[in-house]
C-alpha positions in Angstrom: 11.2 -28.4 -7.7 8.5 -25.9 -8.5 9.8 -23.1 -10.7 8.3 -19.8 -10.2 9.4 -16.2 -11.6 11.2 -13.2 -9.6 8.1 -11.8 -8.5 7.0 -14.6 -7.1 10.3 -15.2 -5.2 10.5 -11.7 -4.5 7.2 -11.9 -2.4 7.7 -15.5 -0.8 11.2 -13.3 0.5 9.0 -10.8 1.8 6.0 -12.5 3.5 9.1 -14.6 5.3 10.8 -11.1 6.3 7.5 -10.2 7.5 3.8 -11.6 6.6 2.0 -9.3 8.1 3.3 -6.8 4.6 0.5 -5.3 3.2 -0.3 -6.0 -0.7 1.2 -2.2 -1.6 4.3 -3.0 0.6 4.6 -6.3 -1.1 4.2 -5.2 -4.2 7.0 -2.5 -3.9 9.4 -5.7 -2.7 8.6 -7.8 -5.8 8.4 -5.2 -8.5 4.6 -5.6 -9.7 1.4 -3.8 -8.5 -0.8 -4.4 -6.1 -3.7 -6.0 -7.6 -0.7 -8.7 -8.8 0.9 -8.8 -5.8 -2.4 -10.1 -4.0 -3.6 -12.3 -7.2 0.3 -13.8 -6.8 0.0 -14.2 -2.8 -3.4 -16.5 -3.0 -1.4 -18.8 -5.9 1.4 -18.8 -3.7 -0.6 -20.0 -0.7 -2.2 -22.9 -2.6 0.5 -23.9 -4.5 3.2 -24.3 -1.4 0.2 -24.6 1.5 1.6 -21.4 3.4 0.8 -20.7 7.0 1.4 -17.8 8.3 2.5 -17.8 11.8 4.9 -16.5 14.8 8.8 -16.7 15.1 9.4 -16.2 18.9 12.5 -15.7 20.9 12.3 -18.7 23.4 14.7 -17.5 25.7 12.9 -13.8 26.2 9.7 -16.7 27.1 11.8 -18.1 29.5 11.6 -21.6 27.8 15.4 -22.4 28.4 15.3 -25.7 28.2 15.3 -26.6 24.0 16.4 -30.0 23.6 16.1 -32.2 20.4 16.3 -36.0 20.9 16.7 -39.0 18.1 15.1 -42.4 18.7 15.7 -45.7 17.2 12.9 -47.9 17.0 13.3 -52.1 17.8 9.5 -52.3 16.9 7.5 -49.2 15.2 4.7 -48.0 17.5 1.6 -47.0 16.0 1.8 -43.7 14.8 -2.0 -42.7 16.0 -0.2 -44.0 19.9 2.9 -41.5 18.7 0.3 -38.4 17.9 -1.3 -38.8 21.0 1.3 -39.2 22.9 2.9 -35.7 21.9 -0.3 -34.0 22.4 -0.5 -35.0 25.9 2.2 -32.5 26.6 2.8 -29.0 26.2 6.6 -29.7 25.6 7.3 -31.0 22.1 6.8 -28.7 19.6 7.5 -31.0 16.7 7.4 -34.3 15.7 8.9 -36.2 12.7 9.0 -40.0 11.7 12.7 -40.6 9.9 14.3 -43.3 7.9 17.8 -44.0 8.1 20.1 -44.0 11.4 17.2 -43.1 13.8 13.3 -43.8 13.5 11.9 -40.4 15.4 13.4 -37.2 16.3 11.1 -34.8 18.9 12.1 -30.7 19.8 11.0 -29.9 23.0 11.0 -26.3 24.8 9.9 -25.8 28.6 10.6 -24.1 31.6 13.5 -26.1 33.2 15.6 -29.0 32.8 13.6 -30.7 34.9 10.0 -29.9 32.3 12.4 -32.0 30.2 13.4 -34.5 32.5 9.8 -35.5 33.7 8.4 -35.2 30.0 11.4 -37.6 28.8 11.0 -39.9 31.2 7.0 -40.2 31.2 7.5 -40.6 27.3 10.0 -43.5 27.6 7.9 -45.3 30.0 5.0 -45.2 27.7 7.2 -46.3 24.4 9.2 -49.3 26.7 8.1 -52.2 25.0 9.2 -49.9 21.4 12.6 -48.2 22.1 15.9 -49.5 21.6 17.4 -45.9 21.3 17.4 -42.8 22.9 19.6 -39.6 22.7 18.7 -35.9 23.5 21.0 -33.1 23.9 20.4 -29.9 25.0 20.6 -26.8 22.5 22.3 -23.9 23.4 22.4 -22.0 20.1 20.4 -21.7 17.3 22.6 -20.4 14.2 19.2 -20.7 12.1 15.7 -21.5 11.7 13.2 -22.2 14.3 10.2 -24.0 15.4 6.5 -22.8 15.8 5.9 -23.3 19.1 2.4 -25.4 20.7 -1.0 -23.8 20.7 -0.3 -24.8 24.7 2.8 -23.2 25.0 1.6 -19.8 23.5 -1.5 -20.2 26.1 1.2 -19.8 28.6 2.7 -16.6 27.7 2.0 -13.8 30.3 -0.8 -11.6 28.4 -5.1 -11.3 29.6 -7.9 -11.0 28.0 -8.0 -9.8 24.9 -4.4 -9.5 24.2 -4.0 -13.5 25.2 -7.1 -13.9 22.5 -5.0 -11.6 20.1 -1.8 -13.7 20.2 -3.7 -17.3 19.9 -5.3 -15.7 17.0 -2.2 -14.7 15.2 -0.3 -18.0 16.2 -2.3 -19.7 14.2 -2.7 -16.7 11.5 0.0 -14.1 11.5 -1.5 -12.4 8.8 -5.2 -12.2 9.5 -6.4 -8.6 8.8 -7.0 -6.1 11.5 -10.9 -6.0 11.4 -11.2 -9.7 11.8 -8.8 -9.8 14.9 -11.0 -7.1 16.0 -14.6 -9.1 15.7 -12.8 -12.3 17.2 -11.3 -10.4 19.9 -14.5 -8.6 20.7 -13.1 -5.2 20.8 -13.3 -2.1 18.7 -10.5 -1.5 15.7 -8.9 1.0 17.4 -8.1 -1.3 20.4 -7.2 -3.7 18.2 -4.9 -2.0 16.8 -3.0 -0.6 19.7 -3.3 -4.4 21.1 -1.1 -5.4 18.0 1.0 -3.1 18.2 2.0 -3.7 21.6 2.0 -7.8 20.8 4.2 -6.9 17.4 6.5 -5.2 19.4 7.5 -7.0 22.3 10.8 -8.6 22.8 9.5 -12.3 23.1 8.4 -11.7 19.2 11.3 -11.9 16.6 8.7 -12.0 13.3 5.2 -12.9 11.5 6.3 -15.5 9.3 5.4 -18.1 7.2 6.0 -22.2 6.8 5.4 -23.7 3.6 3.4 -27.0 4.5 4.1 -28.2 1.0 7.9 -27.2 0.0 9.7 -26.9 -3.3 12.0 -29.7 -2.0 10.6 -32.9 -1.7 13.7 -34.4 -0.1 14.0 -33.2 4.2 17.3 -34.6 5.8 18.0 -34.1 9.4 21.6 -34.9 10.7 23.2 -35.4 13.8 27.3 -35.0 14.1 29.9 -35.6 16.7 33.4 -34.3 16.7 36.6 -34.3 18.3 36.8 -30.4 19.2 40.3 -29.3 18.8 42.4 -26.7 16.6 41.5 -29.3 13.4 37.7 -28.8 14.3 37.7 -25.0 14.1 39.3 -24.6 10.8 36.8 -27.3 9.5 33.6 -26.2 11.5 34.3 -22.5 9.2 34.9 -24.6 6.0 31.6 -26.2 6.7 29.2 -22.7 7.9 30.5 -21.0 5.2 29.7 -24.4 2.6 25.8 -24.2 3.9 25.3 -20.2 3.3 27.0 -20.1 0.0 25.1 -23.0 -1.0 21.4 -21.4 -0.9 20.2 -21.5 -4.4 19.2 -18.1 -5.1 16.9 -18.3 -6.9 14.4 -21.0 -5.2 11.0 -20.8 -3.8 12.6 -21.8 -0.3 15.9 -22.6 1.2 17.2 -25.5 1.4 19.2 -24.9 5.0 16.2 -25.2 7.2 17.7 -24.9 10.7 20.9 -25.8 12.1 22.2 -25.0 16.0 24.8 -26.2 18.5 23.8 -28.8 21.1 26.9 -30.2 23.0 26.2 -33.1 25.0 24.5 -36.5 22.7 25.9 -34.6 19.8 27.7 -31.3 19.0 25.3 -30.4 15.6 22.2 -30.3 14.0 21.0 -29.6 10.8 17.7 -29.7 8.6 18.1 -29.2 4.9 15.8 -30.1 1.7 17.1 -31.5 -1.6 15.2 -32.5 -4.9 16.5 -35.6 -5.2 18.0 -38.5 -2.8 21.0 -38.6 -4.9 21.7 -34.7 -4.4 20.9 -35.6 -0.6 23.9 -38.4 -0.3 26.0 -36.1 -2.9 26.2 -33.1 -0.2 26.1 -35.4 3.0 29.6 -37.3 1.1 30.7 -33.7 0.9 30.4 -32.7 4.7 31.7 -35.8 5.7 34.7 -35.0 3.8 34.8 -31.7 5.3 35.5 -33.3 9.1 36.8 -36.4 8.2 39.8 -35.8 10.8 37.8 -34.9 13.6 34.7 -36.8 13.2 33.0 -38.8 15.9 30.2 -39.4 13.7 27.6 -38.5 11.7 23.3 -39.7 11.8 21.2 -39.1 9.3 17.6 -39.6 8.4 15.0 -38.9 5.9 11.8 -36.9 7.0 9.5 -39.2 6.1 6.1 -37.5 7.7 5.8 -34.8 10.2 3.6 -36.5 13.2 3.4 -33.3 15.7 4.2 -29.5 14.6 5.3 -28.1 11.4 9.0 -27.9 9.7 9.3 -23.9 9.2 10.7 -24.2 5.1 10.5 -20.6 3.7 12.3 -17.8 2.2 15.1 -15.9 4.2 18.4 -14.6 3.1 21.1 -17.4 4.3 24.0 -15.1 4.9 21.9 -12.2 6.1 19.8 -14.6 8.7 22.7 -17.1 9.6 24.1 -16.5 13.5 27.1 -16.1 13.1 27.9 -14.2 16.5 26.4 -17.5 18.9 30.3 -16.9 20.6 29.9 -20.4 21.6 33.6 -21.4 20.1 34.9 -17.6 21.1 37.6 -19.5 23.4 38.6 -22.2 20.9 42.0 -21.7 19.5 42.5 -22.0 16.1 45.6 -22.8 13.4 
C-alpha cells in the first residue's frame, strides 16, 4: 500500500467530500498552505490516477431499476466481444472480469424493469454459446458507495443547451475550473457560473467526487451472500455492519469498504472491498463467514481482476459518517 502523510490524507478526504474545493479551502482541510495544497493535489492525481467526477442520486433521475448480475463463464468470450458489447447499451454502468465463484459481474441502471429485461435478455443471446451462469437481483438500497454513471445515461438527463454541455463537461471532469467550462460551453463566466450553480445544486446531484483509477489496495473482492432471514439474521446482519465501519483503516489513502447495498431476490448482499494482500482478503472473508454461519445460504466471491466497462469509485469518505444506516429495509424484522 502506498504510504502518504496527514496532509495528504487530509486532502484525498476532502476532494472526496467535495472536488470541486478550491486550493485555499483545501488547504484549510489538510493543515498546509495553498501553494502546498495544489503542489500536493497534482502528486496525488499521478500517483493514484484521480478522476474527478459526479456522484448522482439515481432514483431523483428516475433510473429505478439498479440491478447487479454475476455470470459464470463455460468458455471465456473475448474480452474486445465483452467491451463492445457493454457499449452498445446505455444500461451498464460498469463492467468487471472476476476470478473465483463467478467470471463477470455487470451494474445496470435504467428506466424500468423492463430497460433491464430487454437489455438482459439481448446480452444473453449474444453470450449463448459462452454462459453457463446467470444471476441478477434487483437493488433496492445502497448502504454505500456508488457508481459513475454512462456518458449516455448523463446525455439523458433533462437539461438544454448549454446546461446539458455543462453537465457532460463535469461528468467527465468535476473539477474543471470555471473559465474553461465557460469557453467549452460558449457562454460568458457569469453564465457560467449561475449555470453551475444551478447544476451543483439540484437534487439529482449528491457530490463532485473523485475515483482513484489506480488505488492504494491492489486486492478488489466482490461478494455475493444469501441468508436465511430470521431473528438469528438480524442480530448477525448488526454484528457484521458494524465489523465493516469499524474496520476502515484510518489512516489510508482510500477505504477499503468500497460499496455494499441490499438486493433481495438472486442474493440478499453485496459488497466491494480492497485488501493489500490475498491472504488479508481470505483472512476477513473466514471472518464474515463466521459471523452468519447459522443463517447462511451462501456466500460468492471473486477477485477483480480488470475493470472491462466503467470505473470502481475507490476514494476517501468517512465510513461511519457516509454508511446508510437508516435504508429501513429490516424496520419490520424482529429481533432477539
Amino acid at each position: 500500500m502506498s504510504e502518504i502523510d496527514a496532509v495528504s490524507r487530509n486532502i484525498l478526504r476532502a476532494l472526496s467530500e467535495n472536488s470541486r474545493m478550491s486550493y485555499n479551502e483545501i488547504a484549510k482541510r489538510a493543515g498546509c498552505s495553498p501553494q502546498t495544497a495544489k503542489k500536493r493535489v497534482k502528486w496525488l492525481e499521478k500517483e493514484f490516477g484521480i478522476k474527478y467526477v459526479l456522484e448522482f442520486d439515481e432514483e431523483k433521475l428516475g433510473l429505478s431499476a439498479a440491478y447487479v448480475t454475476y455470470a459464470k463463464f463455460k468458455s471465456p468470450p473475448p474480452t474486445e466481444l465483452l467491451k463492445k458489447l457493454l457499449q452498445m447499451h446505455d444500461g451498464p454502468q460498469f463492467a468487471a472480469l472476476t476470478k473465483g465463484d463467478f467470471d463477470l459481474i455487470v451494474y445496470f441502471s435504467g428506466r424500468s424493469n423492463l430497460d433491464f429485461s430487454k437489455w438482459a435478455n439481448w446480452f444473453r443471446q449474444q453470450l449463448d454459446d459462452c454462459l453457463a451462469d446467470w444471476q441478477p437481483a434487483h437493488i433496492v438500497g445502497f448502504w454505500y458507495g456508488f457508481f459513475p454513471l454512462s456518458p449516455g445515461t448523463v446525455a439523458r438527463i433533462p437539461l438544454e443547451g448549454s446546461k446539458k454541455k455543462m453537465l457532460m463537461l463535469l461528468s467527465q471532469d468535476a473539477r474543471m475550473p470555471l473559465g474553461e467550462l465557460a469557453k467549452k460551453c460558449g457562454i460568458p463566466p457569469s453564465t457560467a457560473h449561475y449555470y453551475l450553480r444551478k447544476i451543483l445544486g439540484a437534487d439529482y446531484l449528491r457530490r463532485c467526487t473523485i475515483l482513484m483509477e489506480r488505488p492504494p489496495y491492489p486486492i478488489n473482492s466482490i461478494s455475493f451472500h444469501s441468508y436465511h432471514i430470521g431473528k438469528q439474521f438480524m442480530a448477525s446482519n448488526l454484528k457484521a455492519r458494524h465489523s465493516l465501519i469499524r474496520d476502515e483503516p484510518p489512516f489510508s489513502a482510500s477505504n477499503q469498504l468500497i460499496m455494499a447495498f441490499n438486493a433481495p431476490g438472486s442474493f440478499d448482499d453485496f459488497w466491494i472491498r480492497s485488501f493489500e494482500t490475498l491472504e488479508e482478503c481470505n483472512a476477513y472473508t473466514g471472518a464474515y463467514v463466521r459471523i452468519f454461519t447459522k443463517v447462511a445460504v451462501f456466500s460468492k466471491m471473486g477477485i477483480v481482476m480488470s475493470v472491462i466497462h466503467g470505473a470502481l469509485p475507490v476514494r476517501n469518505l468517512d465510513a461511519r459518517k457516509e454508511y446508510n444506516q437508516k435504508l429501513g429495509i429490516y424496520d419490520m424484522m424482529e429481533t432477539d
